[in-house]
MIDOSE-1310 file (N, C-alpha, C; in nm, 2 decimals, decimal comma, always signed):
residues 209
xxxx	-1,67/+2,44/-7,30/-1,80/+2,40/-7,33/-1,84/+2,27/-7,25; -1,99/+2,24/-7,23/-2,02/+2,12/-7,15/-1,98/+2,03/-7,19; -1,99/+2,03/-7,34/-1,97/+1,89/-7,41/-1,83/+1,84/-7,40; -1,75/+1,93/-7,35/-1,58/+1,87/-7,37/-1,54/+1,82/-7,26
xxxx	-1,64/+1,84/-7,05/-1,60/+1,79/-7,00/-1,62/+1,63/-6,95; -1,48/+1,60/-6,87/-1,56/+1,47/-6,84/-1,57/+1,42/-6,77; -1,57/+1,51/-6,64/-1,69/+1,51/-6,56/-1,74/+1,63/-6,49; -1,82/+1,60/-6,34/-1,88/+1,66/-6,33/-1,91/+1,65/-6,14
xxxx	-1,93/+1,75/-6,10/-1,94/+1,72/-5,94/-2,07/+1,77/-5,90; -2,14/+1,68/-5,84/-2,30/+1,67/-5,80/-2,32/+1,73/-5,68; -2,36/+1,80/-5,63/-2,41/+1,83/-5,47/-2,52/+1,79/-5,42; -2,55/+1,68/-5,35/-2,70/+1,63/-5,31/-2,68/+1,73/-5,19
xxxx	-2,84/+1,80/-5,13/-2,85/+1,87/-5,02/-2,99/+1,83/-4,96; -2,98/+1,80/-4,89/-3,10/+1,77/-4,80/-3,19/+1,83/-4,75; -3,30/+1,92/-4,79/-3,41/+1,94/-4,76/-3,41/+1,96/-4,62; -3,42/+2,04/-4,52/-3,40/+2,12/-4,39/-3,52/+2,07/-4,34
xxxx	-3,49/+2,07/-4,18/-3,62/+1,99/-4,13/-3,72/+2,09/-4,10; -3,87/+2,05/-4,15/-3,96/+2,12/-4,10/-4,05/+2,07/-3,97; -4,13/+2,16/-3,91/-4,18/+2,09/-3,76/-4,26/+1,95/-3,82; -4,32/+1,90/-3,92/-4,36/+1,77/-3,95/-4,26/+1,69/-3,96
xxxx	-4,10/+1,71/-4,02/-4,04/+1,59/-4,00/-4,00/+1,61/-3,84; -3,98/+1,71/-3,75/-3,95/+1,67/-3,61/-4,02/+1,63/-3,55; -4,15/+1,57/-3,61/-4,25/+1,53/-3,53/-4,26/+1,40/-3,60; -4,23/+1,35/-3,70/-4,23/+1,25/-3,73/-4,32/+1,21/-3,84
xxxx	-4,40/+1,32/-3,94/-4,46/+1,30/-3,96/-4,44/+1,30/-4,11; -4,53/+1,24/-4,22/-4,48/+1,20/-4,37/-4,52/+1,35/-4,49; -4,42/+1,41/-4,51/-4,43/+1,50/-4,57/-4,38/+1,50/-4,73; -4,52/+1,53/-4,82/-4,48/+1,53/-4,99/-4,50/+1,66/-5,02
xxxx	-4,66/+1,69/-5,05/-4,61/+1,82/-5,13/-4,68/+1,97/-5,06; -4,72/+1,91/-4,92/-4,73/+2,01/-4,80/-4,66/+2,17/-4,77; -4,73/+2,28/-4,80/-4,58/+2,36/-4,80/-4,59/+2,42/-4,69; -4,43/+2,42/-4,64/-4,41/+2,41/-4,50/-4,27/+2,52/-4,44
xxxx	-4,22/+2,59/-4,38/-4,13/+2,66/-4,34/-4,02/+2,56/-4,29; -3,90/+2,62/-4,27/-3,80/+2,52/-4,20/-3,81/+2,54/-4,05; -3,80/+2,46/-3,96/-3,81/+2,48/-3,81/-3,68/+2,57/-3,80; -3,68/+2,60/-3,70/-3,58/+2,67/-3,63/-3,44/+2,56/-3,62
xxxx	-3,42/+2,47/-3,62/-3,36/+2,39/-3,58/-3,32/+2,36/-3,70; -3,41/+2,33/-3,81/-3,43/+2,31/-3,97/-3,30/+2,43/-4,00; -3,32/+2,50/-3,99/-3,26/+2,64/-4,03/-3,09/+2,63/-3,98; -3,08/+2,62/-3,85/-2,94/+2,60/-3,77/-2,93/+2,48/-3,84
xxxx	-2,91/+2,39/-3,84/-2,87/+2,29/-3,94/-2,83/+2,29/-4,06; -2,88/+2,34/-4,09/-2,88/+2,39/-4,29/-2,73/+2,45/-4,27; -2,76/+2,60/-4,20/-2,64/+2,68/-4,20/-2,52/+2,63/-4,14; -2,51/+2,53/-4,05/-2,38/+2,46/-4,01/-2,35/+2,38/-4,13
xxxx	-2,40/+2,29/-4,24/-2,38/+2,18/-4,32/-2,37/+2,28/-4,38; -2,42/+2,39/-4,46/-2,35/+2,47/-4,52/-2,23/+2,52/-4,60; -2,12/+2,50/-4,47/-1,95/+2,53/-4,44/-1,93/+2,46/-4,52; -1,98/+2,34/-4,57/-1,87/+2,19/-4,60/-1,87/+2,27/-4,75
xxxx	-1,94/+2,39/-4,82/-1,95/+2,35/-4,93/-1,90/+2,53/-4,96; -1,84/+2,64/-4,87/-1,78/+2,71/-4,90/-1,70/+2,73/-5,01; -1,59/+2,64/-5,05/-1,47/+2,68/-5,11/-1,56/+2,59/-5,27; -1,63/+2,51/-5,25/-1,72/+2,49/-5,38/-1,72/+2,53/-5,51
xxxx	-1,75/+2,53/-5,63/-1,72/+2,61/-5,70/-1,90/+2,60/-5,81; -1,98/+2,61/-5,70/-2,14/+2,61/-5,71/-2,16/+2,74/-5,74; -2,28/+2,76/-5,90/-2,28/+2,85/-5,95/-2,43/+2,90/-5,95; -2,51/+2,81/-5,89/-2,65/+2,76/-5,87/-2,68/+2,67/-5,77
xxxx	-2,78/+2,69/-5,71/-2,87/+2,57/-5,62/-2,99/+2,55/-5,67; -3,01/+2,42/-5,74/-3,16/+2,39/-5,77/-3,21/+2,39/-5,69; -3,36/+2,38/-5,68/-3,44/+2,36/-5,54/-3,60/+2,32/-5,59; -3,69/+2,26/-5,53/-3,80/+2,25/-5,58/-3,86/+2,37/-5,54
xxxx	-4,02/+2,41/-5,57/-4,08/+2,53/-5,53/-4,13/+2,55/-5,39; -4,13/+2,45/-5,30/-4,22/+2,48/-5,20/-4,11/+2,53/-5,10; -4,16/+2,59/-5,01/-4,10/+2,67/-4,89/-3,97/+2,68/-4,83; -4,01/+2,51/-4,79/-3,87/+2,46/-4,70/-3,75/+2,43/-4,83
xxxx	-3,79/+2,35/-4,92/-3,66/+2,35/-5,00/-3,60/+2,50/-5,06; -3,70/+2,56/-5,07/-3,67/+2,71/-5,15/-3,56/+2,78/-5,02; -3,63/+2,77/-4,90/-3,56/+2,85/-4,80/-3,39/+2,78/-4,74; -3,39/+2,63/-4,79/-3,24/+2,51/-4,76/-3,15/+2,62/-4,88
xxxx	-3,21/+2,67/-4,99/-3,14/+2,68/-5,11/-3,03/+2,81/-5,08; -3,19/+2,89/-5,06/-3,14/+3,03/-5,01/-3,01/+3,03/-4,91; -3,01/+2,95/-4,80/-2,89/+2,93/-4,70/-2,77/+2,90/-4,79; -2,81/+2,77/-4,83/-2,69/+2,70/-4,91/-2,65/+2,86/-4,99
xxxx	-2,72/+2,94/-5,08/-2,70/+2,99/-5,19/-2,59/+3,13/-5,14; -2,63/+3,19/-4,99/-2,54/+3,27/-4,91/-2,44/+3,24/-4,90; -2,39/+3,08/-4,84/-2,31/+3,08/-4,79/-2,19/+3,06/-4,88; -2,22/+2,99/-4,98/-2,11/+2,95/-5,09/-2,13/+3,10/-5,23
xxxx	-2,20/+3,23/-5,21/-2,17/+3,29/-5,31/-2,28/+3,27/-5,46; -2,41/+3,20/-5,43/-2,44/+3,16/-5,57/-2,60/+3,19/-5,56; -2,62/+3,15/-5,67/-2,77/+3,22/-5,72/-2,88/+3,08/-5,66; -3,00/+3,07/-5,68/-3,09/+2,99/-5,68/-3,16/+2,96/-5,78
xxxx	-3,24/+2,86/-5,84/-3,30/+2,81/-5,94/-3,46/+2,77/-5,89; -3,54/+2,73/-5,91/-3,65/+2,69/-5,85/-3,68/+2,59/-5,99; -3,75/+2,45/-5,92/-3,76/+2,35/-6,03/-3,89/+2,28/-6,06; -4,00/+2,31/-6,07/-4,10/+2,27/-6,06/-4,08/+2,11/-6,01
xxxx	-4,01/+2,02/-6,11/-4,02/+1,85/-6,13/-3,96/+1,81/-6,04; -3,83/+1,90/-5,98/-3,74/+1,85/-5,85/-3,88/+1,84/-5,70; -4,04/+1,85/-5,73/-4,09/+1,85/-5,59/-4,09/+1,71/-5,55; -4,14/+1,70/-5,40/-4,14/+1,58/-5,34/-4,26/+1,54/-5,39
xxxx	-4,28/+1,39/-5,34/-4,37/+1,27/-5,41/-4,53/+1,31/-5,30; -4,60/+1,33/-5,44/-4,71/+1,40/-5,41/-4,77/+1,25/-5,30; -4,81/+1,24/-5,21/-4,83/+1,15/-5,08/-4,99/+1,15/-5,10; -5,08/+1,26/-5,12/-5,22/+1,22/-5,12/-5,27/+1,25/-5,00
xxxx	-5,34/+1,08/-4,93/-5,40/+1,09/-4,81/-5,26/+1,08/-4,70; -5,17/+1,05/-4,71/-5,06/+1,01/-4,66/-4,98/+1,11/-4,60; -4,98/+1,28/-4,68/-4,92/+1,33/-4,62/-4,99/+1,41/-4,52; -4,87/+1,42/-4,37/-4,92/+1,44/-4,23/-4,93/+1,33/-4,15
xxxx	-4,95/+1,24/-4,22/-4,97/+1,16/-4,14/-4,85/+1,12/-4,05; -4,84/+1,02/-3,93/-4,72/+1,02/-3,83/-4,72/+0,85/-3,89; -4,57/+0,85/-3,86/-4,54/+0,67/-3,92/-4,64/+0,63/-3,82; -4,67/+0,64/-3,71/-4,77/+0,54/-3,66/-4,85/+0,50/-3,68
xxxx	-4,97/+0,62/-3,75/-5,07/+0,64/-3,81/-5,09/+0,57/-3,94; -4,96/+0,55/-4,03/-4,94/+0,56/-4,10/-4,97/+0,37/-4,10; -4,86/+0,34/-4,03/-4,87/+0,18/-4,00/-5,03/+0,12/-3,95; -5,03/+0,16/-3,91/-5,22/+0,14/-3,85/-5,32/+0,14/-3,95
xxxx	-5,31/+0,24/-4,03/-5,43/+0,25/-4,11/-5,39/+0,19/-4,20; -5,23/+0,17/-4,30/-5,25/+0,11/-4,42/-5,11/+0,05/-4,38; -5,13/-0,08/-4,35/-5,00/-0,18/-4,33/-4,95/-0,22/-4,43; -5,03/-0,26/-4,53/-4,94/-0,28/-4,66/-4,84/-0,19/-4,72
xxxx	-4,94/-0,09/-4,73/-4,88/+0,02/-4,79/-4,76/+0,10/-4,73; -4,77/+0,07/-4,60/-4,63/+0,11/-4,49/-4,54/+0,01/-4,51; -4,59/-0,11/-4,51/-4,45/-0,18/-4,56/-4,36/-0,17/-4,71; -4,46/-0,11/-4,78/-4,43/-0,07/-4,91/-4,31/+0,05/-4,86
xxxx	-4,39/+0,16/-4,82/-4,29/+0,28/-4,83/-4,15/+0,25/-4,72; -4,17/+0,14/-4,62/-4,00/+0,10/-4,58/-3,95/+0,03/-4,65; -4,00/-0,07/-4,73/-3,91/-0,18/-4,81/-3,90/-0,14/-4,95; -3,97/-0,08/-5,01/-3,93/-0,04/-5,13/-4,06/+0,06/-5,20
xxxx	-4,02/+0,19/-5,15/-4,10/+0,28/-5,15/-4,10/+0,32/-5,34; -4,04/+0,28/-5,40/-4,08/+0,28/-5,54/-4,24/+0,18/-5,60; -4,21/+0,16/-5,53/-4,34/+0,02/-5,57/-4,46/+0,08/-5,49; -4,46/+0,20/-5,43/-4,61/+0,25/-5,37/-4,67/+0,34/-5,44
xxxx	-4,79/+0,35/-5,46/-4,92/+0,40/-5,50/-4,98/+0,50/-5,40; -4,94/+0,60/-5,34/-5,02/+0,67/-5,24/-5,14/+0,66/-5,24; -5,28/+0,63/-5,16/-5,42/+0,68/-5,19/-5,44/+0,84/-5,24; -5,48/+0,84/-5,35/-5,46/+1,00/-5,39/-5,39/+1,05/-5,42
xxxx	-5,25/+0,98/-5,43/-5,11/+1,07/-5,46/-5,05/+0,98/-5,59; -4,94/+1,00/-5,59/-4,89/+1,00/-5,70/-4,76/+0,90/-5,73; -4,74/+0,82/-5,80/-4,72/+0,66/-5,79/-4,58/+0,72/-5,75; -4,49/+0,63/-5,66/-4,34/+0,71/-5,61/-4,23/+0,70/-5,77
xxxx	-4,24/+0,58/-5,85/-4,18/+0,54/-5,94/-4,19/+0,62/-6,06; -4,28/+0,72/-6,04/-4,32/+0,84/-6,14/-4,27/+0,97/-6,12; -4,32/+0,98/-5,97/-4,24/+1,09/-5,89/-4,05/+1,11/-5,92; -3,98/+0,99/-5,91/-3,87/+0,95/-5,89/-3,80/+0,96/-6,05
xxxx	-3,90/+0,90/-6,20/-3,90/+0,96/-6,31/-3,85/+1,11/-6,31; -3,96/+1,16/-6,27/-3,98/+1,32/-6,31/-3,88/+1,36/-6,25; -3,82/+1,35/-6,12/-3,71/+1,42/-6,06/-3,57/+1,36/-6,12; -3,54/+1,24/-6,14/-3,46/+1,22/-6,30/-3,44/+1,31/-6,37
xxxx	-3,58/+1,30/-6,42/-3,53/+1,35/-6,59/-3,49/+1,48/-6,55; -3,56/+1,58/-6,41/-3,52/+1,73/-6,41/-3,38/+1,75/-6,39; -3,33/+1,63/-6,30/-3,19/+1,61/-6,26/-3,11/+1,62/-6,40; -3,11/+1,57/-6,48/-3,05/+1,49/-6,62/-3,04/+1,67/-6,69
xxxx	-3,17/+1,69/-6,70/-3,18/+1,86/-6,74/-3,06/+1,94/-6,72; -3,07/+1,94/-6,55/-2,99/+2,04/-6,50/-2,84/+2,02/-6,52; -2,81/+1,90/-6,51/-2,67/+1,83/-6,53/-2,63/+1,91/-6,66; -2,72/+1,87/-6,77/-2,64/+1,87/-6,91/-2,67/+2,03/-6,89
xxxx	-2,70/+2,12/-6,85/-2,72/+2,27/-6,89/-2,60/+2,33/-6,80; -2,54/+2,27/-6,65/-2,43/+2,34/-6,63/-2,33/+2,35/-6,69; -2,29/+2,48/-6,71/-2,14/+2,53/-6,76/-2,05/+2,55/-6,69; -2,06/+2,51/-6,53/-1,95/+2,51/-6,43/-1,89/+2,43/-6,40
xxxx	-1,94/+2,30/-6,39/-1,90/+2,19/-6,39/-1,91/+2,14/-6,24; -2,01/+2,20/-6,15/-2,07/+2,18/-6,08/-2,18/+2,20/-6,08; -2,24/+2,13/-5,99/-2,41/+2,17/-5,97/-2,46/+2,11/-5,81; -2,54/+2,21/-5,78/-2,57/+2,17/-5,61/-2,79/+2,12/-5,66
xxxx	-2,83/+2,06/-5,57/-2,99/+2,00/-5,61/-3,01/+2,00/-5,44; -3,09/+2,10/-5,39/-3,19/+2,02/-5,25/-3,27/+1,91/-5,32; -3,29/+1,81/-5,25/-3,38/+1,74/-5,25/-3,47/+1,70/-5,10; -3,62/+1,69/-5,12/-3,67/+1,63/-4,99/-3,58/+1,49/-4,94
xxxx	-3,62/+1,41/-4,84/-3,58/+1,28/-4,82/-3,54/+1,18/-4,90; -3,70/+1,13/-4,96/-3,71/+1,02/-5,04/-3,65/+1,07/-5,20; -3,66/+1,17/-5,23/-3,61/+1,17/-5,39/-3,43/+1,17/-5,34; -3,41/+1,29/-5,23/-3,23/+1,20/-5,22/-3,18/+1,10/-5,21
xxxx	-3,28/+1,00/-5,10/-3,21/+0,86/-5,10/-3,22/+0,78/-5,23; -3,34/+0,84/-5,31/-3,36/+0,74/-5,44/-3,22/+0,77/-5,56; -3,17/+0,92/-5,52/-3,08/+0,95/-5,66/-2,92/+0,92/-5,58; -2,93/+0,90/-5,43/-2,77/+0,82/-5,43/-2,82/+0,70/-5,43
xxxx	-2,89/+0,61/-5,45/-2,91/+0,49/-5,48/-2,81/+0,49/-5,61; -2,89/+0,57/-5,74/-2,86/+0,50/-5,82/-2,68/+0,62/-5,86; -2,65/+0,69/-5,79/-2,51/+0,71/-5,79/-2,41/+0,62/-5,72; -2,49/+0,56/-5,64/-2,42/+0,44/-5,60/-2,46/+0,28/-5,66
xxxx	-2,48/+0,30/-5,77/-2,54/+0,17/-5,79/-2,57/+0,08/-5,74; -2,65/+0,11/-5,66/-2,76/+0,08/-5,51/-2,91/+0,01/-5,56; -3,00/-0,05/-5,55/-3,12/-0,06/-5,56/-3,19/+0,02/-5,48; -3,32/+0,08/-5,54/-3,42/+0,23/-5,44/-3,43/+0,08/-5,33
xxxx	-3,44/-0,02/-5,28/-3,51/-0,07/-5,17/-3,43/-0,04/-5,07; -3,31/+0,05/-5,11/-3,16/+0,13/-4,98/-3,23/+0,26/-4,98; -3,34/+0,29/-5,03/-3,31/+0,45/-5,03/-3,34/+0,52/-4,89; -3,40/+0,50/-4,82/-3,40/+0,50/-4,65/-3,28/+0,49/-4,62
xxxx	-3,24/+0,38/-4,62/-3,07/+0,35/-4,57/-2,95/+0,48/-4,62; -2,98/+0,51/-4,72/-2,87/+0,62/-4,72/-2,88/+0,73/-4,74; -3,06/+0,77/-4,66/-3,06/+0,88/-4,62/-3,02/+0,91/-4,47; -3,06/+0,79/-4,40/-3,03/+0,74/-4,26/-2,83/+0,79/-4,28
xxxx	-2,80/+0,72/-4,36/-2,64/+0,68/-4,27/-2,55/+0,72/-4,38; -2,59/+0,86/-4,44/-2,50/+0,99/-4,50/-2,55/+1,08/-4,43; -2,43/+1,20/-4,46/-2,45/+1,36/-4,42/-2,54/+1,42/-4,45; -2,60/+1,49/-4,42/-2,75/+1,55/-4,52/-2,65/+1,68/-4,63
xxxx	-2,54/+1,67/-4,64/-2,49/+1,72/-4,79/-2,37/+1,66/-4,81; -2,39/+1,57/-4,96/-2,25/+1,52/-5,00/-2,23/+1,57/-5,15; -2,12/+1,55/-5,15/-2,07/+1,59/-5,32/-2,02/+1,46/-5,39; -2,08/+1,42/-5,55/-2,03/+1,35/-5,59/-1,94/+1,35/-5,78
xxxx	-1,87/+1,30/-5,78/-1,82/+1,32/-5,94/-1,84/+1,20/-5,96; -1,90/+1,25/-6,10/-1,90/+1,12/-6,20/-1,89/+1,14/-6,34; -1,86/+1,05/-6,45/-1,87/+1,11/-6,55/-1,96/+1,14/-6,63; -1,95/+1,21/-6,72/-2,04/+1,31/-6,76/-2,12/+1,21/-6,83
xxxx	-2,09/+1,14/-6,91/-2,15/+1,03/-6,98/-2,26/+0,98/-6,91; -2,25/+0,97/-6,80/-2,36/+0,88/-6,69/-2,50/+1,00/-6,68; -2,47/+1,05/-6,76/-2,62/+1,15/-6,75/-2,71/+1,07/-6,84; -2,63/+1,03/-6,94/-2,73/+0,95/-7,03/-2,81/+0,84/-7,00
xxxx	-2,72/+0,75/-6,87/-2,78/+0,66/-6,78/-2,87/+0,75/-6,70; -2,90/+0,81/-6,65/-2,95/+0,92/-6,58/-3,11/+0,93/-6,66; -3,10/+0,97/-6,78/-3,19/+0,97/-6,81/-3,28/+0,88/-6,89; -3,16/+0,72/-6,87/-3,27/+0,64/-6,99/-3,32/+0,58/-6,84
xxxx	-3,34/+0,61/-6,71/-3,38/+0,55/-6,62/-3,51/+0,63/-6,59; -3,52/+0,74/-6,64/-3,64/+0,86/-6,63/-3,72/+0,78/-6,77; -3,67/+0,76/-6,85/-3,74/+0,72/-6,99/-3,81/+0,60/-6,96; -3,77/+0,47/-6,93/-3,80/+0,35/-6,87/-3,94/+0,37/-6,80
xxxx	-3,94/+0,43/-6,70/-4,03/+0,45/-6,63/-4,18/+0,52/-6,72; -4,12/+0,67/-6,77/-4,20/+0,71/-6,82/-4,34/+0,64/-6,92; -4,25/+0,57/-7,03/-4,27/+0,46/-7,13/-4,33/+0,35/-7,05; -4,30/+0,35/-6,95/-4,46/+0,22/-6,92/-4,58/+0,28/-6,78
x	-4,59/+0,40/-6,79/-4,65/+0,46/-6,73/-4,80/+0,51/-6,79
């Protein structure tokens, strides 16, 4: 039973690049295919997670994560999930745009999303600290519902760097940083108990929203 284990091994998977991230450009809830290149990448990072014992791959609904899942889901033997709340941070006017663009027209707000992209308000989108809630609490979901004692989650960029922040008891103002300077798939254990921290950090937020 879930309740008797104590712990549990996490698979963060990184969202496969589409021709907007090879162009550099800011992608939320856009739905987009995986580049070619997106695709050959996926399937070599793949390998690491063969001998696994992944019984599911969560994924959010749109394209590119759905199609990262599917690879992942081949290569290790396992089904797919689709998650509504696991999507990326609805961006507004913002998504498409190229960091340059991005810097130019709204400098505050670009310094927001490099220095502490929890604290930004997209024009038209959707506050990141809310975004980063909801993928919490779906995270927290999925955790307590596996019976394998694994679980694998694509995530886009910004929601991965935000949830090894707080597996690493990191502050989100790293969450760049360790999307930059990790693998785009790592595995983590922790104990099971920490779900509950997991999700009084989804609750927090919600409660003053």
């Amino acid at each position: 039973m879930a309740s008797k284990r104590k712990s549990i091994v996490l698979s963060l998977i990184q969202c496969g690049e589409t021709a907007w991230d090879a162009e550099g450009r800011l992608h939320g809830r856009t739905d987009l295919p995986l580049s070619t290149a997106g695709r050959v990448a996926v399937t070599e990072d793949a390998a690491c997670l063969v001998r696994a014992g992944i019984a599911i791959v969560h994924h959010s609904p749109d394209e590119a994560a759905t199609e990262t899942a599917q690879i992942v889901a081949k290569a290790v033997g396992a089904k797919t999930k689709s998650i509504a709340e696991l999507a990326g941070v609805d961006l507004g006017v913002l998504d498409g745009l190229t960091e340059h663009d991005f810097a130019e027209r709204y400098p505050k707000r670009y310094r927001q999303w490099q220095d502490d992209p929890v604290s930004l308000l997209p024009p038209e989108g959707e506050e990141v600290a809310d975004a980063r809630a909801r993928m919490f609490s779906a995270a927290a979901k999925m955790l307590r519902r596996c019976r394998s004692g694994e679980v694998a989650v694509v995530l886009h960029s910004l929601g991965l760097g935000l949830l090894r922040c707080w597996l690493a008891d990191r502050p989100p103002t790293e969450a760049w940083a360790l999307v930059r300077a990790r693998p785009r798939i790592e595995r983590y254990t922790f104990a099971v108990e920490m779900i509950d921290w997991l999700e009084e950090v989804a609750k927090a937020q919600f409660s003053h929203s």
